[in-house]
C-alpha positions as a printed NumPy array, in Angstrom:
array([[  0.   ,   0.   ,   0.   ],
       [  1.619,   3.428,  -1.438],
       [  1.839,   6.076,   2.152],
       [  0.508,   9.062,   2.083],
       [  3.905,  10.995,   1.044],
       [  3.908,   8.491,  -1.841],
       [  0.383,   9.556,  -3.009],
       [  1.652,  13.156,  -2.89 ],
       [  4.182,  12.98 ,  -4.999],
       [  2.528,  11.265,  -7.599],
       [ -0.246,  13.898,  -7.193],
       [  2.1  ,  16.793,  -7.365],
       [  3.91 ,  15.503, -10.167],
       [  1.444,  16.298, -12.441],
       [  1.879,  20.044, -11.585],
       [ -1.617,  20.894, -10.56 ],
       [ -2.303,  24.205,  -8.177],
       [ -2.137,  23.78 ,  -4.352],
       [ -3.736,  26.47 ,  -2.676],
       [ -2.893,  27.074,   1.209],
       [ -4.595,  28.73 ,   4.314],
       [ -5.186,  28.093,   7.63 ],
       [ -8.453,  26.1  ,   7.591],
       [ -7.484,  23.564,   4.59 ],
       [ -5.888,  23.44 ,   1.161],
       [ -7.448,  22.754,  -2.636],
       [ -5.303,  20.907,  -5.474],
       [ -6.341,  20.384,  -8.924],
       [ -6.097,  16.956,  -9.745],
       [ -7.911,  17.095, -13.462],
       [ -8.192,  19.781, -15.105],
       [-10.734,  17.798, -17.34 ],
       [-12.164,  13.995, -17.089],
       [-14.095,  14.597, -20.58 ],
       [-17.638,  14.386, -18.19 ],
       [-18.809,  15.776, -15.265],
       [-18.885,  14.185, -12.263],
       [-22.284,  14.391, -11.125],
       [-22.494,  10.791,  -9.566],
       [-19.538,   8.947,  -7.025],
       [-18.627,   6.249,  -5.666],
       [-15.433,   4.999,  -4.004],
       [-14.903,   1.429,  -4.467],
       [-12.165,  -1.171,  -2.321],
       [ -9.18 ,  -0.842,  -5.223],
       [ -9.551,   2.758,  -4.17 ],
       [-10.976,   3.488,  -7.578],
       [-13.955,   6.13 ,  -8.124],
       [-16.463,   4.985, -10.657],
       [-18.4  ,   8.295, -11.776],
       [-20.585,   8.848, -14.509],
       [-23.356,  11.713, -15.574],
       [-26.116,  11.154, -18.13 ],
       [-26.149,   9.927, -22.047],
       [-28.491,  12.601, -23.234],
       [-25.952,  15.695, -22.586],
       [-24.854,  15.26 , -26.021],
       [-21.003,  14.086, -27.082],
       [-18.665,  14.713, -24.143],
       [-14.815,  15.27 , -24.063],
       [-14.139,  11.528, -23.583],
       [-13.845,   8.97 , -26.46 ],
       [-14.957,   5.876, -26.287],
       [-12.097,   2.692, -26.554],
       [-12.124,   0.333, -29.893],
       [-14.495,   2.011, -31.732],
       [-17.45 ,   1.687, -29.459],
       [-20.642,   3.922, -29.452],
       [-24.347,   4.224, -28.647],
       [-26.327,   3.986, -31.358],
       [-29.566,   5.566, -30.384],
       [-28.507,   8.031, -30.748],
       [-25.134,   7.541, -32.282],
       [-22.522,   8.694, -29.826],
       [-18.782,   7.245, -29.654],
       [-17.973,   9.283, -26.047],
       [-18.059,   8.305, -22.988],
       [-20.766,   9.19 , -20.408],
       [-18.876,   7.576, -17.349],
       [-15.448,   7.032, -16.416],
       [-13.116,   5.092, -13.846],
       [-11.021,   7.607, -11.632],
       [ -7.796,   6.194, -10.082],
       [ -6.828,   8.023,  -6.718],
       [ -3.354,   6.36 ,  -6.613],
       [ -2.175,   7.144, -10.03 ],
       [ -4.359,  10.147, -10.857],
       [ -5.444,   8.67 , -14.085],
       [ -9.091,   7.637, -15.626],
       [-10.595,   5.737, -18.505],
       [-13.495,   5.915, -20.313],
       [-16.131,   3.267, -19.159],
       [-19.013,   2.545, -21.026],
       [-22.527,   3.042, -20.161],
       [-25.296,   1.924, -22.526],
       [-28.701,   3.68 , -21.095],
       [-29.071,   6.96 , -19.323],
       [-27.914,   6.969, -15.869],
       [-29.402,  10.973, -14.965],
       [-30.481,  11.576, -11.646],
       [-30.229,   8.149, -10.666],
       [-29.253,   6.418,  -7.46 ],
       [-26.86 ,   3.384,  -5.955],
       [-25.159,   1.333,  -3.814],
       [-22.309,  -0.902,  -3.003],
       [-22.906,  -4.838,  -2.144],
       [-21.517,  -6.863,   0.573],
       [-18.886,  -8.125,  -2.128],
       [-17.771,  -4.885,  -3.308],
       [-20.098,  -4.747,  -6.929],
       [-21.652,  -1.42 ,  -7.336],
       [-24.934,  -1.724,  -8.043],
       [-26.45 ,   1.359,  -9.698],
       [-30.484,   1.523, -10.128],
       [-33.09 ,   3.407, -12.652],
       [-31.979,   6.45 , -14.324],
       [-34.102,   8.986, -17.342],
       [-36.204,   8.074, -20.08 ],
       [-37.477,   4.781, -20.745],
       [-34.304,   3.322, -21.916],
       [-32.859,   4.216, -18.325],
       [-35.495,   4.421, -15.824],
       [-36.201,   0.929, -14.786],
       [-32.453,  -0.649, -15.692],
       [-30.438,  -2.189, -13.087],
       [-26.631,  -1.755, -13.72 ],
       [-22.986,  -3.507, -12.281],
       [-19.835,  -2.691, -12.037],
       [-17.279,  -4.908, -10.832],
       [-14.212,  -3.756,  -9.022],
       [-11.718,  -5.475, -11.087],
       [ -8.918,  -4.38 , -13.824],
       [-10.373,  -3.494, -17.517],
       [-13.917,  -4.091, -16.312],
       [-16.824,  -2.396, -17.743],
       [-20.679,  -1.854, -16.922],
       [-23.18 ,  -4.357, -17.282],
       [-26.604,  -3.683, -17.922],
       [-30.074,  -5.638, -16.983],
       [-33.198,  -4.405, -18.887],
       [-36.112,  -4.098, -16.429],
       [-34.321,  -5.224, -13.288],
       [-36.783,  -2.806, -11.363],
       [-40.351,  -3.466, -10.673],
       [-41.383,   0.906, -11.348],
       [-39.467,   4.013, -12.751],
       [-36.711,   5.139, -10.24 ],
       [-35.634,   8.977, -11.332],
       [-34.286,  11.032,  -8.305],
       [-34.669,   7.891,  -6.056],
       [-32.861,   6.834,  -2.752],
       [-30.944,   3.759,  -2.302],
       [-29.752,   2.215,   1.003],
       [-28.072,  -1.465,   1.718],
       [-29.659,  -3.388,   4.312],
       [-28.308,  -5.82 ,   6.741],
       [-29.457,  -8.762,   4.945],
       [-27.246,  -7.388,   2.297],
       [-29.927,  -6.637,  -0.155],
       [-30.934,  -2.445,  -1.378],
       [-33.558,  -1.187,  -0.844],
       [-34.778,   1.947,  -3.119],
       [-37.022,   4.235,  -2.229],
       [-39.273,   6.648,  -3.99 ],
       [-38.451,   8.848,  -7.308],
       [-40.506,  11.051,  -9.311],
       [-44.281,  10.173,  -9.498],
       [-43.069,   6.738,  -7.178],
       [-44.956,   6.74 ,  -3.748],
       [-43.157,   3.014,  -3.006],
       [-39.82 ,   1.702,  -2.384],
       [-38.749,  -2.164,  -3.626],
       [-36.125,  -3.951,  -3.022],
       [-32.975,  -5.472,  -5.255],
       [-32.49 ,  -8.601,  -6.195],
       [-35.727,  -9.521,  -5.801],
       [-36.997, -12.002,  -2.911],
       [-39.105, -15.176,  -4.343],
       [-42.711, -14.736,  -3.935],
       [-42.635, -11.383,  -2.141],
       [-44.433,  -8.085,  -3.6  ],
       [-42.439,  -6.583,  -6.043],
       [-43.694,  -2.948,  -4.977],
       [-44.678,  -1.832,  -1.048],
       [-46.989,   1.629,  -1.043],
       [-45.643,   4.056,   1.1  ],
       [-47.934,   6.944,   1.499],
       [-45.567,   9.78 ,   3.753],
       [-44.051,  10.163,  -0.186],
       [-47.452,  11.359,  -1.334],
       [-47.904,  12.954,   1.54 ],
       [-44.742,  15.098,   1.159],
       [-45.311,  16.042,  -2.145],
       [-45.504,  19.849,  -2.724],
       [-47.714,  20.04 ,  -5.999],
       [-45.874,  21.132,  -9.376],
       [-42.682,  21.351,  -7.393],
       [-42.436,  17.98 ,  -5.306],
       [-39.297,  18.539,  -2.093],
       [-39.29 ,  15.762,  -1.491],
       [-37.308,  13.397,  -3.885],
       [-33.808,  11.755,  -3.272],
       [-35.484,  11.653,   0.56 ],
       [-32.744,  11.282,   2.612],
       [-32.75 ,   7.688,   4.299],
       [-30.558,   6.252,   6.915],
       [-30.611,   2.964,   8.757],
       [-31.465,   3.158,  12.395],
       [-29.577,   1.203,  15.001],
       [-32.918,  -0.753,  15.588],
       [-32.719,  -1.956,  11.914],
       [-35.746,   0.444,  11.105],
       [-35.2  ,   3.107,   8.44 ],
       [-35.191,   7.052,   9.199],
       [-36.516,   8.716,   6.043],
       [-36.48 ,  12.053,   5.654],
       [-38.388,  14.11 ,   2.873],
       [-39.505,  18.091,   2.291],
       [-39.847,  19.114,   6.011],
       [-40.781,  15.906,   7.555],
       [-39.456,  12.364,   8.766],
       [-40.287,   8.657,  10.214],
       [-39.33 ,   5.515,  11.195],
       [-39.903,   2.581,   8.878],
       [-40.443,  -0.854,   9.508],
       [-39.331,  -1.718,   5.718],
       [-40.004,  -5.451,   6.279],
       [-43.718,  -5.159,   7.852],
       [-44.405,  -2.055,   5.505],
       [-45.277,  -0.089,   8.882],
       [-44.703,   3.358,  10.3  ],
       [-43.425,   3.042,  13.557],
       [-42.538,   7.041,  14.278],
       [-43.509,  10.048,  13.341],
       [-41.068,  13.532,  14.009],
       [-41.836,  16.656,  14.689],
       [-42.036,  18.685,  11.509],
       [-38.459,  20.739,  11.3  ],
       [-38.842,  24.094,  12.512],
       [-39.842,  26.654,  10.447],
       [-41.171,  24.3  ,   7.934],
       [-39.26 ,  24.867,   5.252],
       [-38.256,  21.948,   2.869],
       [-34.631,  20.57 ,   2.818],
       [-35.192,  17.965,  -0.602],
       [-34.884,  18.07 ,  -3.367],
       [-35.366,  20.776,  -5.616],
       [-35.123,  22.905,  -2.402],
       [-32.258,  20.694,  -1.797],
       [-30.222,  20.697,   1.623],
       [-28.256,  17.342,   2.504],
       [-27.579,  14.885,   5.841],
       [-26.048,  12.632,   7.808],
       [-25.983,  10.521,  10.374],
       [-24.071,  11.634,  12.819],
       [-20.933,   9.614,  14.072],
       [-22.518,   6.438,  16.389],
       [-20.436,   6.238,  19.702],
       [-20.686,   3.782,  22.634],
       [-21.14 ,   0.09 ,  20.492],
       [-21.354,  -1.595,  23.25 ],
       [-24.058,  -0.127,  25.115],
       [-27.457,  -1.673,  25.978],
       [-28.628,   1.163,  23.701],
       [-26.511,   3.215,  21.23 ],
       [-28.176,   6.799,  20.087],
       [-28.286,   7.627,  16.794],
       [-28.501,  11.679,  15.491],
       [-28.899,  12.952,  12.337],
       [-27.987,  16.261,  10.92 ],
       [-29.619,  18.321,   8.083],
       [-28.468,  21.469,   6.591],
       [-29.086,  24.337,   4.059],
       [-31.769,  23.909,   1.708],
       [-34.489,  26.718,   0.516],
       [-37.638,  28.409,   1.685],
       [-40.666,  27.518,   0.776],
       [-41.404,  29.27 ,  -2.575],
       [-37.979,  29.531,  -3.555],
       [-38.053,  27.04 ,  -6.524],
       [-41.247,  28.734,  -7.749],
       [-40.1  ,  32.341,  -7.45 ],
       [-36.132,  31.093,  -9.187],
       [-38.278,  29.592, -12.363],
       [-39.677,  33.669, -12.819],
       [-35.91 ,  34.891, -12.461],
       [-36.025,  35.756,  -8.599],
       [-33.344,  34.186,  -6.886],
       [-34.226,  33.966,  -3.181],
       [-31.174,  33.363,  -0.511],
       [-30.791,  30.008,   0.269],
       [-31.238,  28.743,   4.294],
       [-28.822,  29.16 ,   6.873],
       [-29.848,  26.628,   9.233],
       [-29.035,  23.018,  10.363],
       [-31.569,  21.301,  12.196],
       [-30.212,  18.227,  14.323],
       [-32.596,  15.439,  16.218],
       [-31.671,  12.546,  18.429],
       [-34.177,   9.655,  16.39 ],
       [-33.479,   7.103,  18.859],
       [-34.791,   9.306,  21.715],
       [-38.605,   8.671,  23.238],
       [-39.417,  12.009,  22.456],
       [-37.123,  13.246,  19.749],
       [-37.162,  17.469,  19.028],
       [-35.071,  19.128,  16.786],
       [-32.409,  21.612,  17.708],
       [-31.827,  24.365,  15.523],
       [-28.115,  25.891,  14.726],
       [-26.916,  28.67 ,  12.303],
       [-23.861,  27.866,   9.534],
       [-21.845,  30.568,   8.387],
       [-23.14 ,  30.95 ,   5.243],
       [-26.602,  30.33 ,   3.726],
       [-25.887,  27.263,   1.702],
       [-28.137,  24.876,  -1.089],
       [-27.26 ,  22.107,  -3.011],
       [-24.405,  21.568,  -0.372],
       [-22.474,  18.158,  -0.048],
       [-22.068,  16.41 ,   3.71 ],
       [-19.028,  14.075,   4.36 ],
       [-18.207,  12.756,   6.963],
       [-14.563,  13.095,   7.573],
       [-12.49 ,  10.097,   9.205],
       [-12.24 ,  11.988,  12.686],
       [-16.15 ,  12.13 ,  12.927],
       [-16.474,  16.286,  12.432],
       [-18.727,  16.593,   9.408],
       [-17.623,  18.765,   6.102],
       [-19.802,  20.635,   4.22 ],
       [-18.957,  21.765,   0.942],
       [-20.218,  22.85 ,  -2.563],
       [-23.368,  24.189,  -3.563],
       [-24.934,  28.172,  -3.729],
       [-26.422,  30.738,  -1.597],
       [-29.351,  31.729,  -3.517],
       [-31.865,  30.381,  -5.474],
       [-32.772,  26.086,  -5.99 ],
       [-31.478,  23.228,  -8.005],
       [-32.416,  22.588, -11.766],
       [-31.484,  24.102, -14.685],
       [-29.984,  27.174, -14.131],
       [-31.99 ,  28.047, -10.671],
       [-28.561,  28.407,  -8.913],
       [-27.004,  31.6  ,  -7.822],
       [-23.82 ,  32.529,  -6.159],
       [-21.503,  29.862,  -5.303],
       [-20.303,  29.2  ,  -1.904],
       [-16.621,  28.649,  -2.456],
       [-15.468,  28.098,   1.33 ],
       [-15.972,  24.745,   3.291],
       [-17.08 ,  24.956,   6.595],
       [-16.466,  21.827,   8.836],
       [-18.867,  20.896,  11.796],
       [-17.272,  19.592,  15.186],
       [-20.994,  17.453,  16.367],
       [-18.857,  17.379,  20.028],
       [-18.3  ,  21.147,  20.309],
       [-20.891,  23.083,  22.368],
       [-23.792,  24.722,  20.622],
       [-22.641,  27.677,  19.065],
       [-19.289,  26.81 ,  18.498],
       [-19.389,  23.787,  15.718],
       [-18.583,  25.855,  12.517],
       [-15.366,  26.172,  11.56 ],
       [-14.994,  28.503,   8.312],
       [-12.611,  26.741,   5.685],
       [-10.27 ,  28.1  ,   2.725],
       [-12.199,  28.367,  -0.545],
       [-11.957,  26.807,  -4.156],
       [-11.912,  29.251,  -7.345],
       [-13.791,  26.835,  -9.023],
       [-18.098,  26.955,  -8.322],
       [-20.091,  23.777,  -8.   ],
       [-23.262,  24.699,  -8.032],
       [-26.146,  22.113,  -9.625],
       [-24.819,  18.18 , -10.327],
       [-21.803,  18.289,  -8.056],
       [-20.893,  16.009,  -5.714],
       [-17.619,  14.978,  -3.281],
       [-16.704,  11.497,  -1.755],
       [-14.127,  10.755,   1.484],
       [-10.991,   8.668,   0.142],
       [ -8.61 ,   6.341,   2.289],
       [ -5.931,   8.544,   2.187],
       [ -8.528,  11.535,   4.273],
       [ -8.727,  13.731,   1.491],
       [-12.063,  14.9  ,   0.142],
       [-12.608,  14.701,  -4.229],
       [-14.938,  17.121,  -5.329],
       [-16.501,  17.336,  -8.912],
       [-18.916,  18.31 , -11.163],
       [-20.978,  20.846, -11.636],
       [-23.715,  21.51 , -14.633],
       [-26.418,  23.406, -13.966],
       [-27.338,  23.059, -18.202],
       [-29.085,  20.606, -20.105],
       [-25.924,  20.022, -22.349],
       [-22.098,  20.415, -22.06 ],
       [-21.975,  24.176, -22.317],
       [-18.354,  25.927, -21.775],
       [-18.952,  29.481, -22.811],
       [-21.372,  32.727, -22.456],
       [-23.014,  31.484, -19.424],
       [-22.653,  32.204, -15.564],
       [-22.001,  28.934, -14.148],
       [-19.864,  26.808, -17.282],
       [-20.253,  22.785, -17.336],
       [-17.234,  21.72 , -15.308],
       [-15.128,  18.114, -15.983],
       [-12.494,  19.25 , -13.113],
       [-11.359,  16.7  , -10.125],
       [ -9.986,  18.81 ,  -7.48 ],
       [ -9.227,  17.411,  -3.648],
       [ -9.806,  18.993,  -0.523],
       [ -7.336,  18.856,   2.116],
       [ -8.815,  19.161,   5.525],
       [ -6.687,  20.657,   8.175],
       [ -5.851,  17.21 ,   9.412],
       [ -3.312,  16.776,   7.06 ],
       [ -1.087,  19.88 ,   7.538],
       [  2.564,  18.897,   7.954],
       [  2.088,  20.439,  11.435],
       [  0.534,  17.205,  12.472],
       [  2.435,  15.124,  10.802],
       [  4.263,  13.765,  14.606],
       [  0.884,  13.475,  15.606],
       [ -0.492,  11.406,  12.591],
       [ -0.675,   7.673,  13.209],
       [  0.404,   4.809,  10.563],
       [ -1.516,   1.448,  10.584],
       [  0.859,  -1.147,  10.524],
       [ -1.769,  -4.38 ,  10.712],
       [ -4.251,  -5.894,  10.555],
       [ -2.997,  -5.55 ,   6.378],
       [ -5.685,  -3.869,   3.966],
       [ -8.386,  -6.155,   2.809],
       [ -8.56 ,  -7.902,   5.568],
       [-12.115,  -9.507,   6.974],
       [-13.371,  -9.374,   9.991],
       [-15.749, -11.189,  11.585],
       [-18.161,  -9.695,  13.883],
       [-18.392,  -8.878,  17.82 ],
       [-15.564,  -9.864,  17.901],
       [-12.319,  -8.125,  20.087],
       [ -9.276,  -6.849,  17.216],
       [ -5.856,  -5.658,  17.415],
       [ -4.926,  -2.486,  15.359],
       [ -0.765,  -2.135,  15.348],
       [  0.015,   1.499,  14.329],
       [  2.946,   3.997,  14.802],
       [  2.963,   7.458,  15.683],
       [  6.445,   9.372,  15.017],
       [  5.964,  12.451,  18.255],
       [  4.813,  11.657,  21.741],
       [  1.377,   9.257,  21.965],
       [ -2.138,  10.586,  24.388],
       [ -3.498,   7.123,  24.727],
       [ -6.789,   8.984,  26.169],
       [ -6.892,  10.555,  22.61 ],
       [ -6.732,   7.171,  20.525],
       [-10.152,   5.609,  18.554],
       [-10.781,   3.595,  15.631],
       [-13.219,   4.883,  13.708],
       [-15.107,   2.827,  10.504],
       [-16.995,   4.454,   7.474],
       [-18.89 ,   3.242,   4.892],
       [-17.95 ,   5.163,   1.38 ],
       [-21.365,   6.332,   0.028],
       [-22.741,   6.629,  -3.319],
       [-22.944,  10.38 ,  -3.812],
       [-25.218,  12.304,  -6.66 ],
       [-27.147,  15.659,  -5.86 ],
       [-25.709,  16.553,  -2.441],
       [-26.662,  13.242,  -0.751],
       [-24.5  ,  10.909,  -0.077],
       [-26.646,   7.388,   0.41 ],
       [-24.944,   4.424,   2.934],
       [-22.318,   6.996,   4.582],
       [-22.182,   6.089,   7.756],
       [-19.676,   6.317,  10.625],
       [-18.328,   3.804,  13.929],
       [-16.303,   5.202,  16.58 ],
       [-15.684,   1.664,  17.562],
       [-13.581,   3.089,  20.697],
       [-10.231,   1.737,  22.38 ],
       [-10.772,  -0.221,  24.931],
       [ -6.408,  -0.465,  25.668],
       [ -3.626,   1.195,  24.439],
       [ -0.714,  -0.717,  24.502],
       [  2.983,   0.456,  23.836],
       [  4.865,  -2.073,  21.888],
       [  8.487,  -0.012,  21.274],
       [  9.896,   1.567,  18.834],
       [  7.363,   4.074,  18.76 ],
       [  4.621,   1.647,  18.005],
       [  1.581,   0.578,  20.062],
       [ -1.913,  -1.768,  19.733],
       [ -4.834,  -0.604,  20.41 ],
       [ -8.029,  -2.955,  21.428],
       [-11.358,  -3.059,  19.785],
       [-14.27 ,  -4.418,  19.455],
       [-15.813,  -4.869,  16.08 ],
       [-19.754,  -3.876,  15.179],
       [-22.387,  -6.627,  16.409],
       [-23.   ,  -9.134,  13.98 ],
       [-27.336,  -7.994,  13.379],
       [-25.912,  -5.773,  10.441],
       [-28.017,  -3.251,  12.102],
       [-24.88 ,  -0.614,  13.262],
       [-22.923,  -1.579,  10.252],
       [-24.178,  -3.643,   7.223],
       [-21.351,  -5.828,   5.615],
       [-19.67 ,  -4.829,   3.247],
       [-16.187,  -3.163,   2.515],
       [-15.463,  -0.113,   4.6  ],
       [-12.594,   2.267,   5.857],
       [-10.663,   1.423,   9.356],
       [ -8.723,   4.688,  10.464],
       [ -6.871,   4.85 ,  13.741],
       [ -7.263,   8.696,  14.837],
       [ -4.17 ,  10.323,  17.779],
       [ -5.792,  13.499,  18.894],
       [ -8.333,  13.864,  15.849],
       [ -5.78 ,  13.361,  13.434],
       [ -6.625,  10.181,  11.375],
       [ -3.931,   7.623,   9.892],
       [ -4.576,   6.982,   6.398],
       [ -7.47 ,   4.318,   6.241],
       [ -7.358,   0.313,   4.835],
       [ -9.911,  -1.071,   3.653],
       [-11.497,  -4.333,   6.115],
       [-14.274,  -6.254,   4.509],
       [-16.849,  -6.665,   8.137],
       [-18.748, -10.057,   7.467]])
């Protein structure tokens, strides 16, 4: 596995800009991929598989040994196959359109990519395989409706479920159980539907520690019993009532979950920016009102849940949420003014601002350097091992358009460096030496992490924490998820080296479904770079 010092220099010898300040860095990885990267997703050979839509028109990437769509004919690629380690891509080819569409990865590490535009697209189930020279591969009619602007989660069974979409008031399942409905009603959709301008599609879902589902959408939220096709919660409405989906779009998380090994472990979830109501109306006349300013954060595990309001910075829509490897939250991209669709954007917000969940209210936003680049509408950024955020995208046009407008169509990769990574920390920053990357692991069960730190070690400031990458598209990131799994003892071993003790997730699938994920150790919330561990 190449270190982190490695991965620099092969980064920096390709000459891009590195920007420097206080609260984080930028570099320019790509000055062009060919598309824009308005869907991501991290896979375990630390490859990014990213892709935009088919009906754009002919993009800047050809497409290998003479291949091409034929309907109609088009010889460029419309998704490509990012490598973090090299800083290189390829073309990949996908046959049906692929906008606005929705994902997730599968216990073995296939990325399994649902529905999509137009009836070519719309109900197509599609694979990629994490291997060398591998392409996609495409299954007509895999889903049982339409899925446009849907919302896919894994489940601990280790099947998807996907949830809602334009005009879809149900969620299904992938692959397909024997004998069981192939479509379950779910009615808080309808009920959530502003007329003529909807809020409330790529809902924002996230499992529960109880195995129910949290699902978010507009201004409202529940708790879903996905197998008996029950509500079993209702939240308060967020205050102030103003929706947070999309096209008033905000984004979420779940927060970081702590305390594994409690009789019960709390689960929090955080949801920012987004637009008043009205906003998407009064942007289609020309009007571009300022975006919201507000987070709203609620404890769903609690008896009697209530949100708690806090104030970002900046007003912020179409903003991306990431959880970073020491459990603070970064939130990036997006404008201040108007709503998503075409052209409904206004004014970029070009600084970062990361969000410390442990601080005291009032003190959780921390103000970060800015890009020069905007990503406003279709942009998106993903966590990689090595702690650095990739951000993309950007097209807020119904075609590849470079010139005479405000906001061009942008094919850059650029990286975020969060302050974590400043050379100042570098005594403080911890190297894994085992378990080795792609290791398994089975579950509840205790595991040794060997790492090294170079300065002087705080054992009380030592965790290992465990995300799952997400599958990222219009400033939701779907499966992210975070375990502070703790350390239980610290153990010096010499030679500036030491083992720390913990436990891994329970084995219900219900705090972490299996699957690949990233295992960092973090010394004083500086993280080491992350390997991947397969949890069973």
């Amino acid at each position: 596995m190449l270190s982190f010092l490695a991965w620099q220099l092969i980064l920096l010898s390709a000459k891009p800009y590195l920007s420097d300040a206080a609260g984080g860095s930028w570099q320019l990885l790509q000055k062009s991929i060919g598309i824009t990267a308005m869907h991501m997703q991290l896979l375990n050979n630390d490859r990014v598989i990213i892709f935009d839509r088919t009906d754009f028109g002919n993009s800047n990437l050809t497409l290998p040994g003479g291949k091409c769509r034929t309907v109609p004919k088009d010889c460029t690629a419309h998704s490509a196959e990012y490598s973090v380690i090299t800083n290189t891509f390829r073309a990949l080819f996908v046959q049906t359109d692929v906008w606005c569409s929705s994902g997730a990865v599968m216990p073995d590490g296939r990325l399994i990519q649902t529905g999509g535009f137009n009836t070519s697209g719309e109900r197509r189930v599609r694979t990629f395989v994490p291997c060398t020279g591998c392409d996609w591969t495409e299954t007509p009619n895999g889903l049982a409706a339409s899925r446009w602007y849907a919302t896919n989660h894994i489940l601990p069974d280790g099947r998807q479920i996907i949830i809602g979409g334009r005009k879809q008031f149900n969620y299904e399942f992938y692959p397909k159980s024997s004998g069981a409905p192939n479509l379950y009603s779910l009615p808080f959709l309808s009920q959530t539907n502003d007329p003529n301008i909807e809020n409330n599609l790529y809902p924002f879902v996230f499992l529960n520690v109880d195995g129910n589902l949290f699902i978010f959408a507009n201004n409202r939220s529940i708790l879903l019993d996905y197998a008996a096709n029950k509500v079993v919660k209702t939240y308060p409405e967020i205050p102030g009532g103003d929706p947070r989906c999309y096209p008033s779009t905000g984004s979420a998380v779940l927060l970081p979950l702590k305390n594994l090994q409690a009789t019960s472990v709390e689960a929090e979830v955080l949801v920012c920016g987004g637009a008043p109501k009205g906003a998407y109306t009064e942007a289609k006349k020309g009007n571009f009102v300022e975006a919201l300013n507000t987070c709203a954060r609620i404890k769903i595990t609690d008896p009697n849940p209530q949100w708690v309001m806090e104030t970002m910075p900046t007003a912020r829509i179409m903003g991306d949420m990431t959880l970073l490897p020491n459990g603070n939250v970064l939130i990036i991209n997006g404008a201040s003014a108007g709503a998503a669709g075409w052209e409904f954007g206004r004014n970029p917000v070009l600084n970062p601002v990361i969000y410390r969940p442990d601080n005291k209210l009032g003190s959780r936003f921390e103000l970060q350097n800015l890009s020069t680049i905007p990503r406003m509408y279709h942009s998106s950024a993903i966590l990689l091992r090595d702690g650095r955020v990739l951000v993309g995208g950007s097209n807020p046009h119904s075609g590849y358009v470079f010139t005479n407008v405000l906001y061009p169509t942008e094919l850059s990769l650029e990286a975020f460096y969060p302050p974590y990574l400043e050379a100042q920390f570098s005594n403080l920053r911890p190297q894994i030496v085992s378990p080795l990357s792609q290791t398994k692991l089975d579950p509840g069960r205790k595991l040794a992490v060997r790492f090294s730190v170079a300065g002087a070690l705080d054992q009380n400031q030592v965790s290992v924490t465990v995300v799952s990458p997400s599958f990222t598209t219009h400033s939701f990131s779907m499966n992210q998820r975070l375990l502070v799994l703790g350390a239980e003892t610290v153990t010096s071993l010499g030679n500036s080296t030491y083992e720390v003790q913990v436990t891994t997730p329970a084995g219900s699938g219900y705090l972490a479904p299996s699957g690949y994920h990233l295992l960092f150790v973090v010394h004083q919330e500086i993280p080491s770079e992350g390997i991947w561990v397969q949890l069973q």
